[in-house]
PDBQT receptor file of N, H, CA, C and O in Angstrom, charges set to zero:
ATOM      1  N   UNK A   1      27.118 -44.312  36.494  1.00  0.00    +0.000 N 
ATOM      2  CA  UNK A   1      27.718 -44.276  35.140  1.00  0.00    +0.000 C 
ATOM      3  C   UNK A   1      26.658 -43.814  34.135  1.00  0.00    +0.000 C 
ATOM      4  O   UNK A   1      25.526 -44.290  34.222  1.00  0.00    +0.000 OA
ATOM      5  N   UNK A   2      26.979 -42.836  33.101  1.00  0.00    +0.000 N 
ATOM      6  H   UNK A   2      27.898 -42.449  33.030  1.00  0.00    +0.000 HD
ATOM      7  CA  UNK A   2      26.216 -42.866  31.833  1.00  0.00    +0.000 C 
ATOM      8  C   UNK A   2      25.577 -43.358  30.982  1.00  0.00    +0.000 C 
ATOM      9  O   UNK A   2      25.979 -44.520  30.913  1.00  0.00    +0.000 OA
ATOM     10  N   UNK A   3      24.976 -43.238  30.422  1.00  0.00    +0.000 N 
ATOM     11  H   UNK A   3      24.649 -42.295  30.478  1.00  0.00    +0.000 HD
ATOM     12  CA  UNK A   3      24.766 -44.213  29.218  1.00  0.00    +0.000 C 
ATOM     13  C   UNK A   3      25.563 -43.811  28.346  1.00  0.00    +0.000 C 
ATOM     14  O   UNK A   3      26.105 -44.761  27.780  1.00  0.00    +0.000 OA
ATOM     15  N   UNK A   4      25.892 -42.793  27.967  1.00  0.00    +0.000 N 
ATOM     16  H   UNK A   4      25.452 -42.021  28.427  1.00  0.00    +0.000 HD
ATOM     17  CA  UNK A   4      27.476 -43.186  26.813  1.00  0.00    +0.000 C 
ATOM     18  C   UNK A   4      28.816 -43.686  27.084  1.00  0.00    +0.000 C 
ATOM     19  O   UNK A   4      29.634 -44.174  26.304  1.00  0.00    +0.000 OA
ATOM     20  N   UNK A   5      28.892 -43.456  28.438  1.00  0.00    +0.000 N 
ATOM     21  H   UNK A   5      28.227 -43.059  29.071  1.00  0.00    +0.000 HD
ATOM     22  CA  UNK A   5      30.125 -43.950  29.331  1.00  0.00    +0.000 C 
ATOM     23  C   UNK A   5      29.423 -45.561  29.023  1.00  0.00    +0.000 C 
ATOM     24  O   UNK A   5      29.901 -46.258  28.129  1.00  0.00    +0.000 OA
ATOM     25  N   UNK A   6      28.643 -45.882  29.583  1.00  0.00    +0.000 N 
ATOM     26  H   UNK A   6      28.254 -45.315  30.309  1.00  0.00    +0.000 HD
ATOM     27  CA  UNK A   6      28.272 -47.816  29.341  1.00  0.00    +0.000 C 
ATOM     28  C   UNK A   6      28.675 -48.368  27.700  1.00  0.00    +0.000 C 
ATOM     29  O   UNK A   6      29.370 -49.339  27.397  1.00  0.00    +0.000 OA
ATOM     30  N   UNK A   7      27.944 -47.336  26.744  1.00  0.00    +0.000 N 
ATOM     31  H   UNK A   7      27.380 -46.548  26.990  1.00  0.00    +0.000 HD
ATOM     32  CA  UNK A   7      27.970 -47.615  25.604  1.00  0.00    +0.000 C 
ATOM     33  C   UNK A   7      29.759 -47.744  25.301  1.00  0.00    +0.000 C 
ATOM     34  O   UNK A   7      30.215 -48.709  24.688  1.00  0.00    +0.000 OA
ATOM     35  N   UNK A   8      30.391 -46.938  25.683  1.00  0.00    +0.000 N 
ATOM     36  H   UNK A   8      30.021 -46.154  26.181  1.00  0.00    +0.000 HD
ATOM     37  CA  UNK A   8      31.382 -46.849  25.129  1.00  0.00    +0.000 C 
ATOM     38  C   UNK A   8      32.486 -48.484  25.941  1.00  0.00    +0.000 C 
ATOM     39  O   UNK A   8      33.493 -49.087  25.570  1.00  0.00    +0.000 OA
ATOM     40  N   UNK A   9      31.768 -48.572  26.855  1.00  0.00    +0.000 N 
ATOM     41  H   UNK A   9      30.950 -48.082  27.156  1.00  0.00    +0.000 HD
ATOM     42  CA  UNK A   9      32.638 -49.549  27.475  1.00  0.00    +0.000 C 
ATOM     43  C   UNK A   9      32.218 -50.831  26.904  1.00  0.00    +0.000 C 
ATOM     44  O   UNK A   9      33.066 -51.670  26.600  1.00  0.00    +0.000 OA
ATOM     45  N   UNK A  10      31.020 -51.031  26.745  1.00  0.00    +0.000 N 
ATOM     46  H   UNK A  10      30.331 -50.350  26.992  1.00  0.00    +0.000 HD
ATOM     47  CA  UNK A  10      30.355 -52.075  25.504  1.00  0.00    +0.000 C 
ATOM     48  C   UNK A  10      31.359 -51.932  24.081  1.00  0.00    +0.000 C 
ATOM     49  O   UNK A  10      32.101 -52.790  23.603  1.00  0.00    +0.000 OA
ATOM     50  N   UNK A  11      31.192 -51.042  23.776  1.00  0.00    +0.000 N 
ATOM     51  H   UNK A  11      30.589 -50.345  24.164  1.00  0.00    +0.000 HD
ATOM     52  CA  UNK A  11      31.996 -50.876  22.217  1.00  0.00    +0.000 C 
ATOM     53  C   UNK A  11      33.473 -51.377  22.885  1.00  0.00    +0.000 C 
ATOM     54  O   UNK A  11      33.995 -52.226  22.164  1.00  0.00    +0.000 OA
ATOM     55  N   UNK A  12      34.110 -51.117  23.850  1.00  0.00    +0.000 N 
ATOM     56  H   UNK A  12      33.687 -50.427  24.436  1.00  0.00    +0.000 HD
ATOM     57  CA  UNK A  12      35.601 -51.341  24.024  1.00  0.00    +0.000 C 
ATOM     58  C   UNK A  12      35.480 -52.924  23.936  1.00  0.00    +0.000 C 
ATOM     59  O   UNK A  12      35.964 -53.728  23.139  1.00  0.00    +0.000 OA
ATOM     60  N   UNK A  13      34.793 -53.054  24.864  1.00  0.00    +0.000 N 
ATOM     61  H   UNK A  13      34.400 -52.401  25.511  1.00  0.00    +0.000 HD
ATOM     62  CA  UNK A  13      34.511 -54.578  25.004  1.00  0.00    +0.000 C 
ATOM     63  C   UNK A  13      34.654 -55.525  23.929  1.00  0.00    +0.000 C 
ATOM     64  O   UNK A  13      35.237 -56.604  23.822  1.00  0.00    +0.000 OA
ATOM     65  N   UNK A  14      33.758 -54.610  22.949  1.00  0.00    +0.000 N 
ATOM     66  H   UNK A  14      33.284 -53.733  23.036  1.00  0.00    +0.000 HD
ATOM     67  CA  UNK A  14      33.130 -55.691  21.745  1.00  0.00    +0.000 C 
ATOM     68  C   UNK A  14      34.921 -55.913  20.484  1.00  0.00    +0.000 C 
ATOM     69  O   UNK A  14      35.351 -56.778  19.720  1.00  0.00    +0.000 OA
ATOM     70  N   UNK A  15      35.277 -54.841  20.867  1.00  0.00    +0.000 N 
ATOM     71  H   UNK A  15      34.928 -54.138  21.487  1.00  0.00    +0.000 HD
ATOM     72  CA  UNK A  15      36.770 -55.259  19.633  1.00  0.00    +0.000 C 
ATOM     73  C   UNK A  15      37.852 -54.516  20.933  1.00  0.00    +0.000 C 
ATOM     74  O   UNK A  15      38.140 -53.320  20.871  1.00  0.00    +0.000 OA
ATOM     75  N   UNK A  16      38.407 -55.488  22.154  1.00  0.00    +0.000 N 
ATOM     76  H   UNK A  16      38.173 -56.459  22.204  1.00  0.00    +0.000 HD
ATOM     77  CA  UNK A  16      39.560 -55.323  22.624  1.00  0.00    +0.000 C 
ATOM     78  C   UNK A  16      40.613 -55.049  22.019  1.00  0.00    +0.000 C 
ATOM     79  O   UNK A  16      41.401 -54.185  22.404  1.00  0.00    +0.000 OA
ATOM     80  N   UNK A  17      40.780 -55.846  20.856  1.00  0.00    +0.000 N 
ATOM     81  H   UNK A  17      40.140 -56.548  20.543  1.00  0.00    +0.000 HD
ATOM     82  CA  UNK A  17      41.894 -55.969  19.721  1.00  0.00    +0.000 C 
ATOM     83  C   UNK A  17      42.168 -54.964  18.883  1.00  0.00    +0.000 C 
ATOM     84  O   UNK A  17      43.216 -54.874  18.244  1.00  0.00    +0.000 OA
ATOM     85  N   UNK A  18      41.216 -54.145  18.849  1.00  0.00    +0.000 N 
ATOM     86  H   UNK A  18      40.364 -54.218  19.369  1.00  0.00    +0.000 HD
ATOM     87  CA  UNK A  18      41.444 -53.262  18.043  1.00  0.00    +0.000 C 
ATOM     88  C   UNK A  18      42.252 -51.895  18.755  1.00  0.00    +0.000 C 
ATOM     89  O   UNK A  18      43.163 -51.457  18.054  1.00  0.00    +0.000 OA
ATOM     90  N   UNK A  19      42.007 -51.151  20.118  1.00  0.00    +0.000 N 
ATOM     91  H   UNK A  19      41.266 -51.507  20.688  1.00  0.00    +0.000 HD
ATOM     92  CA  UNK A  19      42.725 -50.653  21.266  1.00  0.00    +0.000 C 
ATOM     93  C   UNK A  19      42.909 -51.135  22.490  1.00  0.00    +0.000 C 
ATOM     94  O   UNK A  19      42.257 -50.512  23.328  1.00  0.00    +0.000 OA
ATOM     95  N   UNK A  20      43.696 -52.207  23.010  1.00  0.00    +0.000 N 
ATOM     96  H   UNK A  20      44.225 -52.714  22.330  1.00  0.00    +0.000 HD
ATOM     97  CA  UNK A  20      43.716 -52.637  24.152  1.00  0.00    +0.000 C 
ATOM     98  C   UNK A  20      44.596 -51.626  25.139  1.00  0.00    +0.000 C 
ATOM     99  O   UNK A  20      44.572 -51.923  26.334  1.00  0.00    +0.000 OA
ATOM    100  N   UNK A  21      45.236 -50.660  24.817  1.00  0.00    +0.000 N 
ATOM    101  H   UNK A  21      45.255 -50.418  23.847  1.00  0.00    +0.000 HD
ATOM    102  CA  UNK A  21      46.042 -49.939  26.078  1.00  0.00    +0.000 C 
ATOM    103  C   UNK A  21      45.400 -48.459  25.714  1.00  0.00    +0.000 C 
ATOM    104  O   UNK A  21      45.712 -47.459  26.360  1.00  0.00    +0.000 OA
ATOM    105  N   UNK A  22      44.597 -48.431  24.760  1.00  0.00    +0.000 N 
ATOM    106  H   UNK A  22      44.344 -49.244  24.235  1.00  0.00    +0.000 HD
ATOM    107  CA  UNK A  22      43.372 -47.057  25.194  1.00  0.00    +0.000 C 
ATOM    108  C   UNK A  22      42.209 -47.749  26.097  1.00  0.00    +0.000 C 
ATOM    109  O   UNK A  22      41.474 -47.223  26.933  1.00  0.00    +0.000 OA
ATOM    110  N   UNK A  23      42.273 -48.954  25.704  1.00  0.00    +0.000 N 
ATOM    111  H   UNK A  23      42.870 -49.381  25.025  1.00  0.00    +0.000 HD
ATOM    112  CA  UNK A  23      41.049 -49.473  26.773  1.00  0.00    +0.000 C 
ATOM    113  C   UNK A  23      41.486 -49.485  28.699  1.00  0.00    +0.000 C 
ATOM    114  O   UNK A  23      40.768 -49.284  29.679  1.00  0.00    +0.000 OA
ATOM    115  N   UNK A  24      42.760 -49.773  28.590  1.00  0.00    +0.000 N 
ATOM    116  H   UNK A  24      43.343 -49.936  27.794  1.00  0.00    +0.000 HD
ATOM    117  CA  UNK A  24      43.783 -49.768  29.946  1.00  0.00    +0.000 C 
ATOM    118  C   UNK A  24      43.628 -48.726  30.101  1.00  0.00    +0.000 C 
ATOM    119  O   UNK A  24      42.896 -48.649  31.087  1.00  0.00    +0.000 OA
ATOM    120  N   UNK A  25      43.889 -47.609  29.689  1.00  0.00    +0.000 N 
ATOM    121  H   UNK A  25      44.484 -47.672  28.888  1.00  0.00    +0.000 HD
ATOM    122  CA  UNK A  25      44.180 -46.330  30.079  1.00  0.00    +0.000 C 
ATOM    123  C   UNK A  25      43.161 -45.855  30.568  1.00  0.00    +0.000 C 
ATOM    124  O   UNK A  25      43.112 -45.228  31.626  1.00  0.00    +0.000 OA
ATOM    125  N   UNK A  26      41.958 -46.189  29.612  1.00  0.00    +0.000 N 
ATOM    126  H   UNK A  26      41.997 -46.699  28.753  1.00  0.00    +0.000 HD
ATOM    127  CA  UNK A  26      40.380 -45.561  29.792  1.00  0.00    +0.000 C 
ATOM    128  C   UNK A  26      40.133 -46.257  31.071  1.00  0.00    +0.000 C 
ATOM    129  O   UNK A  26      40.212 -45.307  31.851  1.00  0.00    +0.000 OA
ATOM    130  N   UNK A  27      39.919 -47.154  31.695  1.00  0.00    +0.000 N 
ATOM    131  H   UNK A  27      39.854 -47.925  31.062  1.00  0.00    +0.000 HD
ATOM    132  CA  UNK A  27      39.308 -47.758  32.537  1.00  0.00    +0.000 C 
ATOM    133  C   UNK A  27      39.658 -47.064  33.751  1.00  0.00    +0.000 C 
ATOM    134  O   UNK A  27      38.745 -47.224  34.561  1.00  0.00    +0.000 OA
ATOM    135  N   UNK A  28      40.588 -46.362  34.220  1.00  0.00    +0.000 N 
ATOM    136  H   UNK A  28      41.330 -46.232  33.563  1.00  0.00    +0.000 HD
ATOM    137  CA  UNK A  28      40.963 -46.196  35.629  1.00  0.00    +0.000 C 
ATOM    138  C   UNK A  28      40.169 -44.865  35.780  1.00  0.00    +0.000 C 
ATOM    139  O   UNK A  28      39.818 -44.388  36.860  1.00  0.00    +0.000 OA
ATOM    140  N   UNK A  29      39.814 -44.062  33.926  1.00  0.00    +0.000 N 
ATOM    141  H   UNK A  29      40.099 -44.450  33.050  1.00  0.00    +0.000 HD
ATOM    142  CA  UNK A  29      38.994 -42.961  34.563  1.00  0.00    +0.000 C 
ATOM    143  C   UNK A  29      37.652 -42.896  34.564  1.00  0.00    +0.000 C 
ATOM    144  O   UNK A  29      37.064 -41.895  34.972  1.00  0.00    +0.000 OA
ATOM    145  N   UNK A  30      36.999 -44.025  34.080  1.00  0.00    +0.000 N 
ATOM    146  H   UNK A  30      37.477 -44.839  33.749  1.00  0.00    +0.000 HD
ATOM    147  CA  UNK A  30      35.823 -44.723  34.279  1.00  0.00    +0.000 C 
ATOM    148  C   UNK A  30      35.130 -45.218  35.694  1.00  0.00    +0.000 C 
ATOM    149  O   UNK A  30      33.993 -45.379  36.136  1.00  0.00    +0.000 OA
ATOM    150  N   UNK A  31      36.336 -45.347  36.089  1.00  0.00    +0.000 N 
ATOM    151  H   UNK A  31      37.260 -45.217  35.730  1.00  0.00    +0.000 HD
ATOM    152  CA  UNK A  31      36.119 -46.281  37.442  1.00  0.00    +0.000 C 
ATOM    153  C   UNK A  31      35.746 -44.919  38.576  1.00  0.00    +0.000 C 
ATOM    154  O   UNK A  31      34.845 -44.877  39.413  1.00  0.00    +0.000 OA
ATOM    155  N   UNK A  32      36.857 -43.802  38.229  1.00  0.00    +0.000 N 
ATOM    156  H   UNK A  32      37.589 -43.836  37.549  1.00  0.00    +0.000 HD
ATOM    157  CA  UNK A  32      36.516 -42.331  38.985  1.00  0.00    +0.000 C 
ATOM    158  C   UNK A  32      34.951 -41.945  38.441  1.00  0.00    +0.000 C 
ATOM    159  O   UNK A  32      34.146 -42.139  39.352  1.00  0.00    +0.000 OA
ATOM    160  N   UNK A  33      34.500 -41.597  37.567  1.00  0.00    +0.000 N 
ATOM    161  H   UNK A  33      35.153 -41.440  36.827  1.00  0.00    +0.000 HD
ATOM    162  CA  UNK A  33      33.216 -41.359  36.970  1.00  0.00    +0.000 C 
ATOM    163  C   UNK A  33      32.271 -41.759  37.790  1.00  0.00    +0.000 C 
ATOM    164  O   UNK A  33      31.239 -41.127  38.017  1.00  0.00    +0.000 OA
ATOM    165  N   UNK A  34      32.606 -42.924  38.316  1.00  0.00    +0.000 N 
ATOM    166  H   UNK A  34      33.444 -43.437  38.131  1.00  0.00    +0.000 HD
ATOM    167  CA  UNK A  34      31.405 -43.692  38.614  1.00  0.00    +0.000 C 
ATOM    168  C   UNK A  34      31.129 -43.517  40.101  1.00  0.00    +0.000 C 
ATOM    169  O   UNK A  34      30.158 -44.070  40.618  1.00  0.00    +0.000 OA
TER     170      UNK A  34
């Protein structure tokens, strides 16, 4: 994984609430990335 790919999953992390089904969505192509 990246370091902006990490960063960005930190930032998702840090306010779930603010996009939780861009965070769903994002994760499955994160998981390919890696």
């Amino acid at each position: 994984m990246t370091s902006s790919e990490s960063a960005f999953v930190l930032k998702s992390q840090k306010m779930p609430s603010d996009k939780p089904e861009m965070v769903v969505a994002i994760s499955p192509v994160i998981r390919m990335a890696i």
